[in-house]
C-alpha positions in Angstrom: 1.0 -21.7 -49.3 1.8 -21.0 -53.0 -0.2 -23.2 -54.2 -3.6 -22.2 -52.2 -2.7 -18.3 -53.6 -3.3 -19.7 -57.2 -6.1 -21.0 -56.1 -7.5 -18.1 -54.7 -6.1 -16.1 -57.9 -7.7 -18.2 -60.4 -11.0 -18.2 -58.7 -10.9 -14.5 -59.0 -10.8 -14.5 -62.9 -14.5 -15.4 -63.1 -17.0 -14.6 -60.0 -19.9 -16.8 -61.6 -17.2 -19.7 -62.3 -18.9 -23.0 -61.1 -16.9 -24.4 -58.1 -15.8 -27.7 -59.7 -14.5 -25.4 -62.7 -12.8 -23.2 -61.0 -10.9 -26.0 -58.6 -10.3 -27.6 -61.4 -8.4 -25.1 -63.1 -6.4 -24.2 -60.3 -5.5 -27.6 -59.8 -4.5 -27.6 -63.5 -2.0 -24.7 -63.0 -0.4 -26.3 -60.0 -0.3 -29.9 -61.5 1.1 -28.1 -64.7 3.8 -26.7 -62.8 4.9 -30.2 -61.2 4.7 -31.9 -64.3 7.5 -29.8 -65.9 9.5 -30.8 -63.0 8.0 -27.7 -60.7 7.4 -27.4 -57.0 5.0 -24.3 -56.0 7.9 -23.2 -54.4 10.7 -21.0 -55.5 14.0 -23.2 -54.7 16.1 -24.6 -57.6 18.4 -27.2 -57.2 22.1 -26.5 -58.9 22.0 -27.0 -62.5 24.9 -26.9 -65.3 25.1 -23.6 -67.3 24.2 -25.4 -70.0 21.0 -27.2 -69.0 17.4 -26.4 -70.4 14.5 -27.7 -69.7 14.7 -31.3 -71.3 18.3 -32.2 -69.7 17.7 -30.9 -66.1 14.0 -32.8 -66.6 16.1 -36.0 -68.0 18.3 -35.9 -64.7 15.2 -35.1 -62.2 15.9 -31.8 -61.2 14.0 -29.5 -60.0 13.1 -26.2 -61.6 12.5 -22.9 -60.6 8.9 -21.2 -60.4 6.9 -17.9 -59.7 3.3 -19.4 -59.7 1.7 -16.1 -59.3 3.7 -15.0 -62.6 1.0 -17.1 -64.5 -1.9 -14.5 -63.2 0.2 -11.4 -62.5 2.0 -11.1 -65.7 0.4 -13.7 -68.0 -3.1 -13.1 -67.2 -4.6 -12.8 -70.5 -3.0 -16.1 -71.9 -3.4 -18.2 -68.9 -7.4 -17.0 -69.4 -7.7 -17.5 -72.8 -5.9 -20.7 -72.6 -7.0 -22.4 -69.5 -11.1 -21.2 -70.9 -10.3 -23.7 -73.6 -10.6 -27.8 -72.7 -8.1 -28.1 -76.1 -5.2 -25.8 -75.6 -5.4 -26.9 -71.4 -5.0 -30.6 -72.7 -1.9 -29.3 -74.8 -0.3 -27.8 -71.4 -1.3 -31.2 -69.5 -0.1 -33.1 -72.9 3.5 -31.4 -72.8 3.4 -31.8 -68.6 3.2 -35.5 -69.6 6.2 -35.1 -72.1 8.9 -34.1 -69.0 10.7 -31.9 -71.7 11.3 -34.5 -73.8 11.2 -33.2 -77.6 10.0 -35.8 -79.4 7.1 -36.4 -77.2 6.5 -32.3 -77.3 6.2 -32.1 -81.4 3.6 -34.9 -80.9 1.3 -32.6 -78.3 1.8 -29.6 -80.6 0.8 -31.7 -83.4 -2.3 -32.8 -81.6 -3.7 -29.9 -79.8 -1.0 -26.9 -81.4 -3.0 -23.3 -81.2 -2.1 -20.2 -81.2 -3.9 -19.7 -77.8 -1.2 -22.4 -76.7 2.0 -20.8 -78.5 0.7 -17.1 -76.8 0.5 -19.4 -73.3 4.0 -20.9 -73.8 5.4 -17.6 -75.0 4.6 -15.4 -72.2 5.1 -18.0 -69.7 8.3 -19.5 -70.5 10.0 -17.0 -72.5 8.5 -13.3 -72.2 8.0 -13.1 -68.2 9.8 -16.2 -67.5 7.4 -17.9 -65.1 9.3 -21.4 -65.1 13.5 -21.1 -65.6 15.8 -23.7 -64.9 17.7 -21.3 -62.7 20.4 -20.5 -64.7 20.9 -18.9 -68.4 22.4 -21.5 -70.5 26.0 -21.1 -71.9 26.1 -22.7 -75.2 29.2 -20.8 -76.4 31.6 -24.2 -76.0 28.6 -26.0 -78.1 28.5 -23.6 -80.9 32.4 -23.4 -81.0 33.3 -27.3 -81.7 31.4 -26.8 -85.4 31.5 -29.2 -88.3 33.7 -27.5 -91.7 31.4 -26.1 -93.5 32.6 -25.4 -97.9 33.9 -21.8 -98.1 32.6 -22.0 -101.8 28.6 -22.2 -100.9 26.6 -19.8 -103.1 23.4 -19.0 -101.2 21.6 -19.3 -105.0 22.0 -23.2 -104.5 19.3 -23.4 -102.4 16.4 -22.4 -104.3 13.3 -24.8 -105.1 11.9 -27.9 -103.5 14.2 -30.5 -101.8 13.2 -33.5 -100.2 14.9 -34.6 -97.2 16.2 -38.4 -97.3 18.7 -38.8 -94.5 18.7 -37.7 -91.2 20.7 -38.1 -88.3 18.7 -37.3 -85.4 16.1 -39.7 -84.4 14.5 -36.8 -82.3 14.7 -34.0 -85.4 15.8 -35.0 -88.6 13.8 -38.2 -89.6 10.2 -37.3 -89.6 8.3 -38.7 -92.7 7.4 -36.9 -96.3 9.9 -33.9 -95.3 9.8 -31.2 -98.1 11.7 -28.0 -98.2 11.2 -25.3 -100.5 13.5 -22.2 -100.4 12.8 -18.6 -102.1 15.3 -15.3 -102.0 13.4 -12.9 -101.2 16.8 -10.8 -100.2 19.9 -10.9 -100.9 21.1 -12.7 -97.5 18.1 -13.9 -96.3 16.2 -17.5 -97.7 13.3 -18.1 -96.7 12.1 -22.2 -96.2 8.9 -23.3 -96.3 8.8 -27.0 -94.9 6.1 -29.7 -94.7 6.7 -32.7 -92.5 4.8 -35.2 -90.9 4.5 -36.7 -87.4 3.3 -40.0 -86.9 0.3 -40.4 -84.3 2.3 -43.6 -82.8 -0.7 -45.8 -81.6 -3.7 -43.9 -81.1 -6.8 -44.4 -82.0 -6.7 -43.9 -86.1 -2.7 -44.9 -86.7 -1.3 -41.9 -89.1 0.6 -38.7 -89.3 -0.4 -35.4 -88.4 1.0 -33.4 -91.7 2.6 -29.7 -90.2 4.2 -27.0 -91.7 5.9 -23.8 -90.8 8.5 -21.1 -92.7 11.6 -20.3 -91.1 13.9 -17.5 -92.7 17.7 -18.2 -92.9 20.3 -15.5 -93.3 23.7 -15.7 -95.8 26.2 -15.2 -91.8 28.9 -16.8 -90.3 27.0 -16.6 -87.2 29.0 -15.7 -83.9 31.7 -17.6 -84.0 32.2 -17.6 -88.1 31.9 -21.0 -88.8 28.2 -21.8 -90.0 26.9 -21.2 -94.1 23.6 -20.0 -92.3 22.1 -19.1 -89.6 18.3 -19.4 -88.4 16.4 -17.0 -86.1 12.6 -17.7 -85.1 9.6 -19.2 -83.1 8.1 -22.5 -83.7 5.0 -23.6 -80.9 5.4 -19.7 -79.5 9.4 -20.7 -77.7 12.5 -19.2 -79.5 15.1 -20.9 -81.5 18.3 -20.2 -82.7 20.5 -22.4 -85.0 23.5 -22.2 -87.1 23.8 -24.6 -90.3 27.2 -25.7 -92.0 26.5 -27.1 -95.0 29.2 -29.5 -95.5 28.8 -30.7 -99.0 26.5 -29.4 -102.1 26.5 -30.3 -106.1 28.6 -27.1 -107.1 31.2 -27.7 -104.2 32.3 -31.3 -104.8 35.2 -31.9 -107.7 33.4 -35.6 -107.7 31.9 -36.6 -111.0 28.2 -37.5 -111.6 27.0 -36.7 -108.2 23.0 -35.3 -108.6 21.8 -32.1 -107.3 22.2 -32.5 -103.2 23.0 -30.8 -99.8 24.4 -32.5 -97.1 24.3 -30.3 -94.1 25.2 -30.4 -90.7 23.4 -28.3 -88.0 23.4 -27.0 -84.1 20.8 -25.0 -82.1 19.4 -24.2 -78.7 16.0 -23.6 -77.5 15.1 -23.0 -73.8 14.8 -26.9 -74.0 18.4 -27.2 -74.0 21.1 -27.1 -76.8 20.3 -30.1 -79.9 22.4 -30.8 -82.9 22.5 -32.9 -86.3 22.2 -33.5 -89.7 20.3 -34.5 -93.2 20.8 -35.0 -97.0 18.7 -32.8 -99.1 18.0 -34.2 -103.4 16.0 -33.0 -105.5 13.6 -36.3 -105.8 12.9 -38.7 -103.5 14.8 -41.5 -105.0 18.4 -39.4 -106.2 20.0 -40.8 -103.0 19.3 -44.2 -103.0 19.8 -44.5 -106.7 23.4 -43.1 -106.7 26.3 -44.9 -105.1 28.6 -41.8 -105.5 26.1 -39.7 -103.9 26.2 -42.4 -100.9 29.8 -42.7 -100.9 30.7 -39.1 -100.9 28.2 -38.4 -98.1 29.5 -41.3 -95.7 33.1 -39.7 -96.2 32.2 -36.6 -95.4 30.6 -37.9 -92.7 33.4 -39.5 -91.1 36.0 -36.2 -91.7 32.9 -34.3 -89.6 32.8 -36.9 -86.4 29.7 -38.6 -87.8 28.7 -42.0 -88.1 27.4 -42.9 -91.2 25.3 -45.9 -89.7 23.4 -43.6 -87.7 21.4 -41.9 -90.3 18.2 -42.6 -91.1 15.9 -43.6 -94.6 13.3 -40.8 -94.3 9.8 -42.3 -95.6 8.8 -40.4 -98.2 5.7 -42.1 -99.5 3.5 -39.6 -98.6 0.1 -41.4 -97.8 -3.0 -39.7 -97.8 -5.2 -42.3 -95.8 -5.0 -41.4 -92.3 -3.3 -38.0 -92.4 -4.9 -35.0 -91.3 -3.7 -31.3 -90.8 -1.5 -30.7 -87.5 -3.4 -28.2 -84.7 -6.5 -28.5 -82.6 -9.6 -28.8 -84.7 -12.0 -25.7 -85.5 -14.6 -28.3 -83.4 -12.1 -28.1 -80.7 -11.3 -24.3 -80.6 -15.0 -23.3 -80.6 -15.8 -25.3 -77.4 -15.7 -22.9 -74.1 -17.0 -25.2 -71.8 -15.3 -27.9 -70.1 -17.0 -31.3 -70.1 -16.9 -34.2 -67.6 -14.6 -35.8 -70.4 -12.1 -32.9 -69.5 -12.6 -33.5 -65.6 -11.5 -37.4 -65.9 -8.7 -36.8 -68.6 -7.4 -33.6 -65.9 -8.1 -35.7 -62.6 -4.2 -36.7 -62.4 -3.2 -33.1 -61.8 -5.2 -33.3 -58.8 -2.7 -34.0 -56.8 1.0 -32.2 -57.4 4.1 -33.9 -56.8 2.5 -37.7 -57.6 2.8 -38.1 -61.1 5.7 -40.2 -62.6 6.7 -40.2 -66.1 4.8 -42.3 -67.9 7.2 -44.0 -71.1 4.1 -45.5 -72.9 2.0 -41.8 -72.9 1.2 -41.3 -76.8 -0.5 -37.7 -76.9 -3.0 -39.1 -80.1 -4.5 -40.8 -77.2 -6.0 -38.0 -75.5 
């Protein structure tokens, strides 16, 4: 019943709509809805206070949905988005992803707009169209925190940094990551990073290159335990971390260690909570080239619950054949129509409630 309102709602945006276009649209929204684990219907099934979208999605549950909340309160967005064959393959791209982050960055990276951050924002976030069904309680995450130095100075930070280890597979070790940090204030740095995400298969193997500015502030956070802490948006959706920075040049007695930070990190989006961890030098080859420097990082590993086996060698090589700038494409932004292209890539939404996960979807083939 839910589902044939939408219908009737959508058609109502545009009188002189064809009728394919508009059925296909409102097939979209309800397909869209399903493939982030969604029923048209407003039943949740029970969920852990501390599940977001990617762990209850993980475990097959169910979320819970006000379809009409798409027209009623999001209008605007869903219009401006859903007019647009690119940023409507982002929201079928991220449908595919089943909350899964890794999979997510990769859509963002391919079809990323700001018509799709304003879609996600309002929807997800601002009017809360799609919930799990319960706020998440990340107080017990935040409160079992690596031990961050108590002799940081903020004033380390400044320049460029390459990152060289990670410890997140889903986070940490994307390729050519740089990190430049300015002051502006005195408590607040502000980090402007370039990274790159690889376009898996697809048809031109390659990275997309991204970049984005997140502002850090000199706080203990909420429980007092973190160096930093981070407040912003990134693909229009909140997050919120906390960074303990558990080793740096000025704070180790250890001799003839180079310029690093070895920090520690945990954070929550409405995806669910995520944690880890990375080695910041000032060139690319500092880390490998020092066996202090690799010594001293895997103890302080191990005193923090990590296992130093589990990091990863960040490529830093930085090619230039086959990279090309993250985001839809002007080309892409500028079209207004749908083409038959659209209808066959969108014809799997025709039919809510059929779709399985597919493990080999790569969003660069879209």
């Amino acid at each position: 019943m839910r589902a044939l309102l939408v219908l009737g709602a959508v058609v109502a945006w545009r009188p002189a709509m064809q009728p394919w276009k508009a059925q296909l649209r409102s097939a979209v929204l309800c397909g869209t809805l399903v493939a982030l684990g969604v029923p048209p219907a407003p039943a949740a099934e029970p969920a852990s206070t501390t599940q977001g979208f990617s762990e209850l999605a993980a475990e097959g549950g169910v979320m819970k949905a006000e379809p009409s909340c798409f027209i009623n309160e999001c209008g605007a967005q869903t219009r401006a988005c859903f007019g647009n064959p690119s940023c409507l393959k982002g929201v079928t791209c991220l449908g595919q992803c089943r909350g899964e982050q890794l999979c997510a960055t990769r859509c963002f990276a391919r079809f990323g707009s700001d018509r799709l951050n304003n879609w996600l924002s309002c929807t997800l976030e601002d009017k809360k169209c799609v919930t799990t069904g319960v706020a998440q309680d990340t107080s017990t995450f935040y409160a079992n925190a690596p031990q961050r130095v108590v002799n940081f100075d903020a004033n380390e930070l400044r320049g460029a940094w390459w990152k060289v280890r990670g410890y997140s597979a889903k986070y940490d070790c994307f390729a050519c990551q740089i990190n430049t940090f300015s002051k502006p204030s005195n408590n607040r740095v502000t980090n402007d990073i370039e990274f790159r995400v690889p376009k898996l298969g697809g048809n031109a193997p390659g990275y997309w290159q991204n970049s984005l500015v997140e502002t850090l502030v000199d706080d203990r956070g909420p429980q007092g335990k973190a160096t930093l802490t981070v407040d912003g948006k990134m693909y229009g959706l909140s997050f919120h971390e906390q960074w303990y920075v558990l080793s740096s040049s000025k704070t180790t007695d250890v001799p003839d260690i180079p310029d690093h930070l070895f920090v520690a990190y945990k954070g929550d989006t409405q995806q669910g909570p995520y944690d880890g961890a990375f080695v910041f030098t000032r060139t690319k080859t500092a880390y490998d080239d020092s066996p202090g420097l690799r010594n001293l990082v895997t103890d302080v590993a191990r005193k923090n619950g990590l296992d130093p086996t589990k990091f990863c060698r960040i490529d830093n090589s930085c090619p230039t054949v086959g990279t090309e700038r993250a985001g839809a494409s002007d080309a892409d932004l500028a079209r207004e129509k749908l083409t038959w292209r659209d209808v066959f890539e969108l014809t799997e939404w025709l039919r809510p409630g059929t779709l399985k996960k597919n493990d080999a979807f790569d969003p660069a083939n879209m």
